[in-house]
C-alpha positions as CSV (number, residue, x, y, z in Angstrom):
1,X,-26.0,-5.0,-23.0
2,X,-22.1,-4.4,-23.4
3,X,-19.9,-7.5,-24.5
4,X,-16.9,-7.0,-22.6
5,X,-13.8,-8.6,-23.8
6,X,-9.7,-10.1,-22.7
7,X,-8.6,-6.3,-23.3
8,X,-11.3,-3.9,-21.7
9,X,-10.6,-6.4,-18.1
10,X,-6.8,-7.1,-18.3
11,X,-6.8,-3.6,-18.5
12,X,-8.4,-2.7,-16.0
13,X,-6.4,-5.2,-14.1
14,X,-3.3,-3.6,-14.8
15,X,-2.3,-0.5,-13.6
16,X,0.6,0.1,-15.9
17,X,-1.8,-0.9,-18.8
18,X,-1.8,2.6,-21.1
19,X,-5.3,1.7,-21.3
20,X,-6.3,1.3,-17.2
21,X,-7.4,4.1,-16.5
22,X,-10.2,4.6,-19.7
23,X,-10.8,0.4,-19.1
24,X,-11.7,1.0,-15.5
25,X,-13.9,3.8,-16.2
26,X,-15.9,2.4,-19.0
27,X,-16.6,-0.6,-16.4
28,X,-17.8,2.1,-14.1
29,X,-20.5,3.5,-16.0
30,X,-22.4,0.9,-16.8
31,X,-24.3,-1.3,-13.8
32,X,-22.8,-4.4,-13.8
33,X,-26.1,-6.0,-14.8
34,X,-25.6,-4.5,-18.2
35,X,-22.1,-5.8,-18.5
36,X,-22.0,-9.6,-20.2
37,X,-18.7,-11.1,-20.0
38,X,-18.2,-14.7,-22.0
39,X,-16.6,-17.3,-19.9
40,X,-14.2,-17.7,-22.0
41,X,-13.0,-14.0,-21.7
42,X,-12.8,-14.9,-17.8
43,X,-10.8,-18.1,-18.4
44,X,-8.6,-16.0,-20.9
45,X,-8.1,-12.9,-18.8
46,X,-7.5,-15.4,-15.5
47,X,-4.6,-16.7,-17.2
48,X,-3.1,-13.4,-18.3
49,X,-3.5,-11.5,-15.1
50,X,-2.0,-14.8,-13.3
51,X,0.9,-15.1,-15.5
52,X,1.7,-11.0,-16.0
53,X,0.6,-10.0,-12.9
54,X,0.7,-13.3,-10.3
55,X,-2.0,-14.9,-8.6
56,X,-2.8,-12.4,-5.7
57,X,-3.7,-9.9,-8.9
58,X,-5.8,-13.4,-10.3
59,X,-7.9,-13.9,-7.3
60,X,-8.4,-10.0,-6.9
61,X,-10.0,-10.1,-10.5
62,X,-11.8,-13.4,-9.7
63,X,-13.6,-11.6,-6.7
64,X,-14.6,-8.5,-8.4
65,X,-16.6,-10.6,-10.5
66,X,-18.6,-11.8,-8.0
């Protein structure tokens, strides 16, 4: 089980992130079964892709959770 945190996913989320490219491939090699994320590192990240990045980024972030 990997704890994921605000970093590793806003990251991810942001392409001009120095960090994107290593966060998104850290989430891809692990099944996402093996990836816990706290809600309150969803609630966190939400706000910080939504306020840095707008909402359309927000609800693409909110879906790839799903």
């Amino acid at each position: 089980m990997i704890v994921v945190d605000t970093g590793v996913l806003y990251a991810a989320a942001d392409r001009d992130d120095p960090d994107h490219d290593a966060s998104v491939q850290l989430l891809a090699d692990f099944p996402p079964e093996a990836l816990l994320v706290p809600t309150t590192v969803i609630a966190e990240t939400a706000w910080l892709i939504e306020s840095r990045l707008g909402p359309i980024a927000e609800v693409a972030f909110l879906r790839a959770l799903e």
